[in-house]
C-alpha positions in Angstrom: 44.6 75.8 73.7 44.8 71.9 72.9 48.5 71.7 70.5 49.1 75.6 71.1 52.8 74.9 72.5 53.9 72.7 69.5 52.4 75.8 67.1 54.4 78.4 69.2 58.1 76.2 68.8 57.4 76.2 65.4 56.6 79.4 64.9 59.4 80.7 67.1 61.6 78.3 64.8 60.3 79.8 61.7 61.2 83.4 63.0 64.4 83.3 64.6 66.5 82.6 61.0 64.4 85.7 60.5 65.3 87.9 62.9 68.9 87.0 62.6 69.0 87.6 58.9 67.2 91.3 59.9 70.2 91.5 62.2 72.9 91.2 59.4 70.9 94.1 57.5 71.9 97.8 57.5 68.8 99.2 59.7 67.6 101.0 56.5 67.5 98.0 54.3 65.5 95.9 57.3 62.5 98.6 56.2 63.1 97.7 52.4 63.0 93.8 53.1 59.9 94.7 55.0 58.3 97.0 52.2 59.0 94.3 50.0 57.1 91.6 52.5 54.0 93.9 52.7 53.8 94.3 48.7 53.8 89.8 49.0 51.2 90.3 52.0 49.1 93.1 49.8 49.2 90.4 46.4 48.0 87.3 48.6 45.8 88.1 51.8 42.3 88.5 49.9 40.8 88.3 53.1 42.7 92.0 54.7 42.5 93.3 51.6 39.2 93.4 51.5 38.4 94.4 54.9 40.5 97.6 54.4 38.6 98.2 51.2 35.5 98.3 53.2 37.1 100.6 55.7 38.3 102.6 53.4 34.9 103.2 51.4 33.1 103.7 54.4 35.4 105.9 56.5 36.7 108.6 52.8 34.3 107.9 50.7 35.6 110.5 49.2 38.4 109.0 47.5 38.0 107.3 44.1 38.0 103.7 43.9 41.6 103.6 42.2 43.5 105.9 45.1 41.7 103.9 47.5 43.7 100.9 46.2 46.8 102.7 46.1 46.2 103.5 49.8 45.4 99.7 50.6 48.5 98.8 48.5 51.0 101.4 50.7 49.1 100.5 53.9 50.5 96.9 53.0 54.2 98.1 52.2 54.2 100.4 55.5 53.6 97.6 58.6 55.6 95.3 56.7 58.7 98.3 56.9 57.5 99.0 60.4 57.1 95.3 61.6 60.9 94.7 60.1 62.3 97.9 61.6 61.2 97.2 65.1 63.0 93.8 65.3 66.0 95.5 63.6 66.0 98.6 66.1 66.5 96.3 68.6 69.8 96.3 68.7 70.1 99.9 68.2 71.9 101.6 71.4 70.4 104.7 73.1 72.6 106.8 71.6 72.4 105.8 68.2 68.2 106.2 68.3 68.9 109.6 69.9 71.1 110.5 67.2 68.6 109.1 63.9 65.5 111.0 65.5 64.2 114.4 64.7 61.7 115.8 67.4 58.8 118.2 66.2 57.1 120.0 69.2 59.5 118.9 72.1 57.9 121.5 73.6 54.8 120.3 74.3 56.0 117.7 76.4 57.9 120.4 78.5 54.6 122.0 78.7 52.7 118.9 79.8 54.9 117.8 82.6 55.4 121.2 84.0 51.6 120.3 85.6 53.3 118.0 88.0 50.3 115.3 87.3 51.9 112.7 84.9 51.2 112.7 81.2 49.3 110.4 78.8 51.5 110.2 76.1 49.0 109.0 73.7 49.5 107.5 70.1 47.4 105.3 67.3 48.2 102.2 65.7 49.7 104.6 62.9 53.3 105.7 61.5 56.1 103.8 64.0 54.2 104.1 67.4 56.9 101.4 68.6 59.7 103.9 68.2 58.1 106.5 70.2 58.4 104.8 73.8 62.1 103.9 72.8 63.2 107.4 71.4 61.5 109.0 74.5 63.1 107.1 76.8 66.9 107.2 75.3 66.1 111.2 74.9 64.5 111.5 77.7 63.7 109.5 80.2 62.0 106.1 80.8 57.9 105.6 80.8 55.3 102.7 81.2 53.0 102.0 78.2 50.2 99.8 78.0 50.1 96.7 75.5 49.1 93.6 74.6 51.2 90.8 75.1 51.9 88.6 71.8 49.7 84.8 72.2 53.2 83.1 70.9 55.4 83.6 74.7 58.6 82.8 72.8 57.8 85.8 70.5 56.5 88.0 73.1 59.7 87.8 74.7 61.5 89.6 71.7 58.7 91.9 72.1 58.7 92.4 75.8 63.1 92.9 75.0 62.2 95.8 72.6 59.8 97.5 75.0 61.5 97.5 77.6 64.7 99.2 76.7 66.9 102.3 78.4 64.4 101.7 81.6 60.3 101.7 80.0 57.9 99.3 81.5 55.6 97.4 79.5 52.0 97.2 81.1 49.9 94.0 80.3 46.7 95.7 79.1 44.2 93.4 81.1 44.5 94.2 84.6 46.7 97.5 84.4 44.2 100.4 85.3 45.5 100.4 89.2 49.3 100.7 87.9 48.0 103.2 85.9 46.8 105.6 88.2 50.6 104.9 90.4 52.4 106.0 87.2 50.4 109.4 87.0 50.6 109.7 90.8 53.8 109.3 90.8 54.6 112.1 87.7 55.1 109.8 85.5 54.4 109.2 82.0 52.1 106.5 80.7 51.7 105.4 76.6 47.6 104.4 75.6 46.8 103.6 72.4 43.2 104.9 71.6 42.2 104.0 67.9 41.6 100.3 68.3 38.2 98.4 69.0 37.7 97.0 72.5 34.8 95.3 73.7 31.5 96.5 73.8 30.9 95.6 77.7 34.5 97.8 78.3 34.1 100.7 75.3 31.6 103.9 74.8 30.4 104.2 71.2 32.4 107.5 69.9 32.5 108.6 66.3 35.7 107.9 64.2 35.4 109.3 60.4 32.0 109.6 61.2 30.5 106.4 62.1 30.2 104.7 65.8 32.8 103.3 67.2 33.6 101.3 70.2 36.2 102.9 71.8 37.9 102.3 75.1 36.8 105.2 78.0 40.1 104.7 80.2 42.5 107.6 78.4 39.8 110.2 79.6 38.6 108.3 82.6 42.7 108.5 83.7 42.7 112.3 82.6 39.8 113.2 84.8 40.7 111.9 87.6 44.0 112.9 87.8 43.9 115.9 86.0 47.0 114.6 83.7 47.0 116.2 80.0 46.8 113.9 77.2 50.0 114.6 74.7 49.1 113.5 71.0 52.0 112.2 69.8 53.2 110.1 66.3 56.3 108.3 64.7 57.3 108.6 61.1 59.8 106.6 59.5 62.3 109.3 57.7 65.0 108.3 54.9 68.0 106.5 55.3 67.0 104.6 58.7 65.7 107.7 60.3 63.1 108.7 62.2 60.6 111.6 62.4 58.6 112.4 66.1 56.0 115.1 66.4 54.4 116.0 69.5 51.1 118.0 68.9 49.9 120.5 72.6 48.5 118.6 74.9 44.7 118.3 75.8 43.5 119.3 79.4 40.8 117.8 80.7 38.2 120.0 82.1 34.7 119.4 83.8 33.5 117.1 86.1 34.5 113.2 85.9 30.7 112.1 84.6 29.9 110.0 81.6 29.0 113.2 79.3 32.7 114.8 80.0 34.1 111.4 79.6 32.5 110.6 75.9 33.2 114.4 75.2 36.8 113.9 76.4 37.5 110.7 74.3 35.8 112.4 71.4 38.5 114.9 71.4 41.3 112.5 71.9 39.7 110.5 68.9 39.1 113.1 66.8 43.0 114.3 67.2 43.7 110.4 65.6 41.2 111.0 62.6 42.6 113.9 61.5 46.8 112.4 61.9 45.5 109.7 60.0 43.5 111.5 57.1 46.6 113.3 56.2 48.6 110.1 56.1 45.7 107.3 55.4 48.2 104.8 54.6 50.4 104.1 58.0 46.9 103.4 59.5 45.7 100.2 60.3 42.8 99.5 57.7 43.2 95.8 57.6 41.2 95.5 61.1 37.4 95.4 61.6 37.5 98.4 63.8 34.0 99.6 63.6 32.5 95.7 63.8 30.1 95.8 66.5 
């Protein structure tokens, strides 16, 4: 893109004051600068607001107009925390994450690997889902997760940095699927995100809060042929800088590797996001057209 360079330098010029002053900042006050930042987002981006209002009335129409604004409002105040706490966990040292994490459902993960087929360790853009690879990794060991690199390369570098720490890989998401299939071959564990719209020549229309939605087939496509269980797993930030992990049992695949158990298979794994996200409506990511078509 014509001038696309001279955009990036200033924008990585712009952020790196930023990122150093997050630096200077107890970890727990990094989320309070970023609440604060979302609550200046929430009062001046018209345009996200009212996207997530949509969203919102579409997907729980159940909730009255005013706690649907409260939600919006708190959705705003969340990413900015989370956004400011993943720069600021940068710099945390395995150890230290180990120590500021509580796991709920360890188990599970025990259970899931004892398969000897590699687990899809699978999360939504919802809670801290950039803690997760980290906190698994220092606890753990490493694993390969699947993202999108940032368009800005001098910013993607501080992301690819934070991604890749205590041994994880970070998969470009275009192009990955044959990696992929090494990391479960090899016992591995691989991160997917599910909840986000991809595009229609790559997705299967699957209901999410009861409308169609486009919706990436490759976590149960992976599953099916490998036989690898899915582990549903997501991030909460806890007081004081802390952090909150829950692993929920892990979903088998079963049936024959057709287009029926595939949509049936992603179904489940959807639904799984759904109902994480209707009990905490505000660390999801309303503010994207996810059911545009």
């Amino acid at each position: 893109m014509k001038g696309a360079p001279l955009r990036h330098a200033l924008e990585y010029a712009a952020a790196a004051p930023f990122v150093a002053l997050l630096a200077t900042l107890p970890h727990a006050a990094a989320r309070s600068l970023g609440r604060a930042l979302g609550a200046l987002a929430a009062a001046s981006d018209r345009r996200r607001r009212r996207i997530a209002r949509e969203n919102l009335a579409a997907a729980l129409p159940e909730l009255a107009a005013r706690e649907r604004e409260r939600v919006i409002g708190a959705c705003f105040r969340h990413f900015g925390a989370a956004f400011c706490d993943a720069l600021s966990a940068r710099r945390l040292t395995a150890p230290e994450i180990c120590a500021r994490v509580t796991w709920r459902g360890f188990e599970h993960l025990r259970t899931a690997e004892a398969a000897g087929r590699g687990v899809i360790v699978l999360a939504a853009h919802f809670g801290n889902w950039e803690i997760v690879p980290a906190a698994l990794a220092a606890t753990h060991g490493p694993m390969a997760a699947v993202g999108r690199p940032v368009d800005n390369p001098h910013i993607d570098r501080w992301v690819q940095q934070m991604r890749g720490r205590f041994g994880n890989r970070s998969l470009a998401k275009r192009g990955a699927v044959r990696e992929m299939f090494r990391v479960l071959a090899a016992g591995g564990r691989l991160g997917l995100l599910i909840d986000q719209r991809v595009r229609a020549e790559e997705a299967i229309d699957v209901p999410f809060f009861g409308r169609p939605a486009l919706t990436s087939p490759i976590v149960a496509r992976l599953a099916l042929k490998t036989g690898a269980p899915v582990l549903p797993v997501a991030g909460y930030h806890e007081p004081r800088g802390r952090y909150r992990i829950e692993l929920e049992p892990p979903l088998w695949p079963e049936g024959r590797d057709d287009d029926a158990t595939t949509f049936e298979f992603t179904r489940r794994c959807l639904a799984g996001s759904e109902a994480t996200i209707r009990r905490h409506p505000e660390q999801w990511l309303w503010l994207h057209r996810r059911w545009r078509h």
